[in-house]
Structure formats: C-alpha cells, structure tokens
C-alpha positions as CSV (number, residue, x, y, z in Angstrom):
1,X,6.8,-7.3,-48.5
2,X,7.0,-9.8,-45.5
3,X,10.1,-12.7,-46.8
4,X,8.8,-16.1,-47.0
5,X,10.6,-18.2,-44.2
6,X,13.7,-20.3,-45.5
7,X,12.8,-24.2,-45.4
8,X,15.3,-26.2,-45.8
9,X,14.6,-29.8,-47.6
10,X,16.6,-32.1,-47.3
11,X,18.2,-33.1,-50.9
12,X,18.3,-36.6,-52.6
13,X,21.5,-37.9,-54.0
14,X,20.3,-39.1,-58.0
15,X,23.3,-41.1,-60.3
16,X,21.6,-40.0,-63.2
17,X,19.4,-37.5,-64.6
18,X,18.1,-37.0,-68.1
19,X,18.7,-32.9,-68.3
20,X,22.0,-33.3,-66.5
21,X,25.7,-34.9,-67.4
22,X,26.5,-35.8,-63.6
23,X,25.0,-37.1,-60.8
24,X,22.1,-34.4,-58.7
25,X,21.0,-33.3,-55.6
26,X,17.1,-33.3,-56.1
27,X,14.1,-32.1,-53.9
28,X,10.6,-33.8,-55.0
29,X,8.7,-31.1,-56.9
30,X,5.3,-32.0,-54.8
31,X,7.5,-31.2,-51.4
32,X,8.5,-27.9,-53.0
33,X,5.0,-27.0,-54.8
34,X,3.4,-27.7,-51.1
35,X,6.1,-25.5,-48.9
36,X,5.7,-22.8,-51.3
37,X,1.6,-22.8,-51.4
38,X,1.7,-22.6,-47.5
39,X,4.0,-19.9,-47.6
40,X,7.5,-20.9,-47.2
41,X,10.9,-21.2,-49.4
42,X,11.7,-24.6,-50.3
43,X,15.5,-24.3,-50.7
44,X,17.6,-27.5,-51.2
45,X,20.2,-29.0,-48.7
46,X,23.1,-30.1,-50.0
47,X,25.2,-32.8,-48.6
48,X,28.9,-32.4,-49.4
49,X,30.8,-35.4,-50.2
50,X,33.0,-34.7,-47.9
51,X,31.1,-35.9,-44.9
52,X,27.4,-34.7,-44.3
53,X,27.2,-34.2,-40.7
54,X,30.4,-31.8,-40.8
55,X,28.9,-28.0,-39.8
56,X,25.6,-29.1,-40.5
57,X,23.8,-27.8,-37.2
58,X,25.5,-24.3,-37.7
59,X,24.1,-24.5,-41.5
60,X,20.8,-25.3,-40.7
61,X,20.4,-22.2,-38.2
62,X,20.5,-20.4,-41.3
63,X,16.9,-21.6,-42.0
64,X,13.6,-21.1,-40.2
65,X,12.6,-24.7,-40.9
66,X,13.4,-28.1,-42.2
67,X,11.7,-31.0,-44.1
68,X,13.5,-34.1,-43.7
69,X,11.3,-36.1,-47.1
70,X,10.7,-39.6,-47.9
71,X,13.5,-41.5,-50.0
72,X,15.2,-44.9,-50.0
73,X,15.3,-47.6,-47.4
74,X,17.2,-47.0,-45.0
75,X,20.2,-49.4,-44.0
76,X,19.6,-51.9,-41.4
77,X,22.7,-51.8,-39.9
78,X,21.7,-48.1,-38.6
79,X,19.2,-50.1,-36.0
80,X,21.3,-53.4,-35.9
81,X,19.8,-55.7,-38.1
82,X,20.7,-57.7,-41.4
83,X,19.0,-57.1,-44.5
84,X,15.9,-58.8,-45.2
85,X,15.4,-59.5,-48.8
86,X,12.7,-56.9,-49.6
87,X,15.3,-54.5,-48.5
88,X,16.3,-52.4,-51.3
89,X,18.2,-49.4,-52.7
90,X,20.2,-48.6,-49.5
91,X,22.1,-45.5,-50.2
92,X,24.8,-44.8,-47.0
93,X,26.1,-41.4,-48.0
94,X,22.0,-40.9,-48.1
95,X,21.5,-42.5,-44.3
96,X,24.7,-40.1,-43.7
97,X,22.8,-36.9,-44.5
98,X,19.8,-37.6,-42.9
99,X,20.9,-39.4,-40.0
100,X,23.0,-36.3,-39.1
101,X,19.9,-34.2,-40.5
102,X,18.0,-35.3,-38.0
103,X,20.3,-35.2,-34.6
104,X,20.7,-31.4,-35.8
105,X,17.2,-30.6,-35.6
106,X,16.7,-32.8,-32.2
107,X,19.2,-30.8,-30.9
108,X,18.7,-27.1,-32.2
109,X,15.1,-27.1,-32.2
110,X,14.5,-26.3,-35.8
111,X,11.2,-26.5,-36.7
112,X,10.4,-29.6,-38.3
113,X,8.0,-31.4,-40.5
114,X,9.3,-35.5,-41.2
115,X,7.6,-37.5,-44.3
116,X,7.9,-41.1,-44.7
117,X,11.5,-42.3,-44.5
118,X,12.0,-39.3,-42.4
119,X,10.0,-40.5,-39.3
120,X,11.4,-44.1,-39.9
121,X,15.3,-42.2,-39.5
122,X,13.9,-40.4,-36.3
123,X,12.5,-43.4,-34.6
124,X,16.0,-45.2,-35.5
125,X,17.8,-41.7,-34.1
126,X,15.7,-42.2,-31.1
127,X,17.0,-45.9,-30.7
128,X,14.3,-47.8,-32.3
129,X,13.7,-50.3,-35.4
130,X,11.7,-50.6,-37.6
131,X,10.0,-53.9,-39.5
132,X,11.8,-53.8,-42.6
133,X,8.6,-55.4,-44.7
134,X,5.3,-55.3,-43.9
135,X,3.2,-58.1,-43.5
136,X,0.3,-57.4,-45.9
137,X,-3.3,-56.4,-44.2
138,X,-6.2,-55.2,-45.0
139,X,-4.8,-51.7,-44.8
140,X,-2.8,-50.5,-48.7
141,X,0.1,-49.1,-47.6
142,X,1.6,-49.2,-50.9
143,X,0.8,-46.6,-53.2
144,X,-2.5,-46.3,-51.7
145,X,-5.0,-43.9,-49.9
146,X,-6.4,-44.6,-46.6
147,X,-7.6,-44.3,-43.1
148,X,-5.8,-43.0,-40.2
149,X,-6.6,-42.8,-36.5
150,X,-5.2,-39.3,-34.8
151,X,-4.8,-39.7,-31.0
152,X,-7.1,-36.9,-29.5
153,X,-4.9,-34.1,-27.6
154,X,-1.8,-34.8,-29.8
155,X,0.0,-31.7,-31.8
156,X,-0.9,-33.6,-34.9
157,X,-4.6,-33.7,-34.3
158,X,-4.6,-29.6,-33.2
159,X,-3.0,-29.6,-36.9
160,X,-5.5,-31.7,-39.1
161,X,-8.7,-31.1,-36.4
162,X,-10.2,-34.1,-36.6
163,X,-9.9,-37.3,-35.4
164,X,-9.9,-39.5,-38.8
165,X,-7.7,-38.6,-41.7
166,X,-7.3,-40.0,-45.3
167,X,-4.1,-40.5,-46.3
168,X,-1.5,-41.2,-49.7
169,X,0.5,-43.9,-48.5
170,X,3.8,-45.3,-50.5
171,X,6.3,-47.5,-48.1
172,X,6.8,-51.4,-46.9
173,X,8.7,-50.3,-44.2
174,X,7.9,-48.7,-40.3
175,X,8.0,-48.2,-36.9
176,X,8.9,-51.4,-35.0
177,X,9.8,-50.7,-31.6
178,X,9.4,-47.1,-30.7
179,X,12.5,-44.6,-29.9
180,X,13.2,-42.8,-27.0
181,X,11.1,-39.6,-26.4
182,X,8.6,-40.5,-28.8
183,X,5.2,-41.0,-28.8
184,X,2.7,-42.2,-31.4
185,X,-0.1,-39.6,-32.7
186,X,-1.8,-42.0,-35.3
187,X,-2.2,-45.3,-36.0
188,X,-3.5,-47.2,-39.1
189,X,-6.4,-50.2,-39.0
190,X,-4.2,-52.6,-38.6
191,X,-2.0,-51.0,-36.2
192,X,1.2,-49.7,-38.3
193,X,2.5,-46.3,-36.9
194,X,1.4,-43.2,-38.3
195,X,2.9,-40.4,-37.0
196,X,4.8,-39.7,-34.0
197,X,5.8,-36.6,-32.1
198,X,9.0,-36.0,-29.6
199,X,8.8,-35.0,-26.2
200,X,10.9,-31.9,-26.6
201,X,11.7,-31.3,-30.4
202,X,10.2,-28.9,-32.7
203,X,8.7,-31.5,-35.2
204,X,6.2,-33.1,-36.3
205,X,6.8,-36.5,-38.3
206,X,4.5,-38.3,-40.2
207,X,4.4,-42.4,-42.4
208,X,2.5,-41.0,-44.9
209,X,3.2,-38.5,-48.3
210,X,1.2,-35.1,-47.5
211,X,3.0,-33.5,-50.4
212,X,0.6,-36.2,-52.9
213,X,-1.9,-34.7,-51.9
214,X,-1.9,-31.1,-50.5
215,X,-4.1,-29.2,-52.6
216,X,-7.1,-31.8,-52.3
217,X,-6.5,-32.5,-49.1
218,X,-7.1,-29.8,-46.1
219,X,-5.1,-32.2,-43.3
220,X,-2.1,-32.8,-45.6
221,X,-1.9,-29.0,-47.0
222,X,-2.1,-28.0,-42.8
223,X,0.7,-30.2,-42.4
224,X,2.8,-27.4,-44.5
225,X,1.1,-25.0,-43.6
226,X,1.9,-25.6,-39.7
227,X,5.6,-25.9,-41.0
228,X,5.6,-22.8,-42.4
229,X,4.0,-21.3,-39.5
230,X,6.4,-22.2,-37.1
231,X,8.9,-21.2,-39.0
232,X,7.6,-17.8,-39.4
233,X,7.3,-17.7,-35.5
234,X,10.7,-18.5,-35.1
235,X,12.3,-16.3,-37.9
236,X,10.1,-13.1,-36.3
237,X,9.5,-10.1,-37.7
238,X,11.8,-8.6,-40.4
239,X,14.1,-5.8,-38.4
C-alpha cells in the first residue's frame, strides 16, 4: 500500500486544556479530518521552547507538505505598527513559530497550503501590513459564508474551477498593503484580499477556513486535496 504523504501542520500553543495537566500543542481537528480525507497525514509541528526557528527548515524536509492554519492575531510590531484596540490575543512564541514557519517553506519550496492567519504571516513575511480591524461592509467576514471573486488564470482558480466561490469566513484582520512577490487571486465584494499566491513558492494561501467546510464544499475540499497532491508529487514513488 502506497504511504499517505507526511503533512506537516503547524501546531498551536494552548495554556490549558480540559483532558490535560499542562499546557498543549494542538492541531484543529477540521484541518486534520480534511488532510486525511484528501489523502494525506496530518502530523503536528512542534515548536520547542527553546526557539522555534532553530533547525526548522532541515525538519520540515522530513515532510512532503505543510499547512501553516489560522490562529491568533498576529503582533503588530511584526509589520511595524502599534496595537489598535481590537487587537487581541497576541501570542509571540506563536508569531515565532510561524513566522520562521513560513521563511522555511519560501525558501525550501515545500508544498504549501496557508489558511487565514497563515496568509496574513506570509504577506507580513513578504513585507506587507495588514489592516488590523476591518471596517464593517456589506460583506460578513466574521463567522460567516460568502462570495469570493477568483482571478481567472491564477493557480487558485485551476484549483476550485470556477470563477465564483462561497466561502466560511472567521477573521477582522487582512491584507493591507501587499508583500513582495505576491499577487492577489481573489477578492471579496468589498475588496478585502482573498487569497494570494507567490511568484516562486510552492503555496497556495488563502483568508478564508476551507477546513469548515470541506466535505460540503467541492472548492474548499480541492484546496486539500491539491495539497496533498503536490505533496505526493514531490515525495515520489515509494523505492
């Protein structure tokens, strides 16, 4: 039997967790559920206390993907900016991880899918900002479903196939000015970012939760299973 392809998700630091005495690295079950119903091996990436970024490129060529997941805000100060007020739940040992996450996978070529806070830390990566609360629109984006536009010719839209995606939306925070090396694939109504893609890494990053969604949803659910795909193309066969 053909081994699933090793995708690595990016773990979230938890204080405190019913079933547990000490603090957690955790993995949203949804993320997991979808990896594994497109194919792959959701496996947990630990960050060490002892400083996240240390050997993490070398560790991550032990996987055929990655899955950098939504989480926290992240700190301001990454893109040079003080807090504003709706900024909450900052975790730096968190922006650590995925900050260094993220440089790895930019540089090693990893195949990559980003969710949520994961394409606000490439963006920031990149050099960008983002608007740290949005200004409310027509357009939910919190805890909400709706409309996206794909830009026609883009990786994301030979993913999804269509031009016009629905879409489980949970954040008040994106894209501001745009990083270096990326360009925009979707946009919302009222003009907030939607995806992005980069002009030379392996990944594909996304504003919105796919994982809420994937088994209802045949754009979200290709989402994974492109991830898993390109992970299997760059594991190859089984010697």
């Amino acid at each position: 039997m053909t081994a699933r392809p090793l995708i690595a998700v990016v773990g979230r630091r938890a204080d405190s967790v019913p079933i547990l005495r000490f603090t957690a690295t955790l993995a949203a079950e949804a993320i997991c559920e979808a990896v594994y119903a497109a194919g792959g091996e959701p496996v947990v990436l630990h960050g060490p206390a002892a400083g996240p970024d240390q050997g993490l490129t070398g560790r991550l060529a032990r996987f055929d993907g990655l899955l950098v997941p939504g989480g926290a805000d992240l700190g301001p100060a990454r893109y040079g900016q003080d807090a504003h007020p709706e900024t909450a739940a900052v975790v730096d040992f968190q922006d650590d991880l995925d900050i260094a996450a993220t440089r790895s996978y930019l540089a090693s070529g990893i195949p990559t899918l980003a969710i949520c806070r994961g394409l606000q830390v490439l963006n920031v990566v990149c050099g960008g900002t983002l608007d740290q609360h949005l200004t409310e629109t027509t357009v939910p984006h919190g805890n909400a479903v709706h409309a996206v536009d794909v830009v026609a010719g883009s990786r994301l839209a030979k993913v999804v196939d269509t031009d016009s995606i629905d879409v489980s939306s949970y954040h008040h925070q994106a894209i501001d000015r745009l990083g270096r090396g990326l360009t925009v694939t979707a946009v919302a109504e009222d003009g907030v970012v939607e995806a992005v893609e980069h002009e030379s890494a392996d990944v594909i990053a996304v504003q919105w939760h796919p994982e809420d969604r994937h088994l209802t949803s045949t754009s979200d659910a290709a989402l994974f299973a492109d991830l898993v795909d390109r992970a299997a193309r760059r594991k190859g066969p089984i010697q």
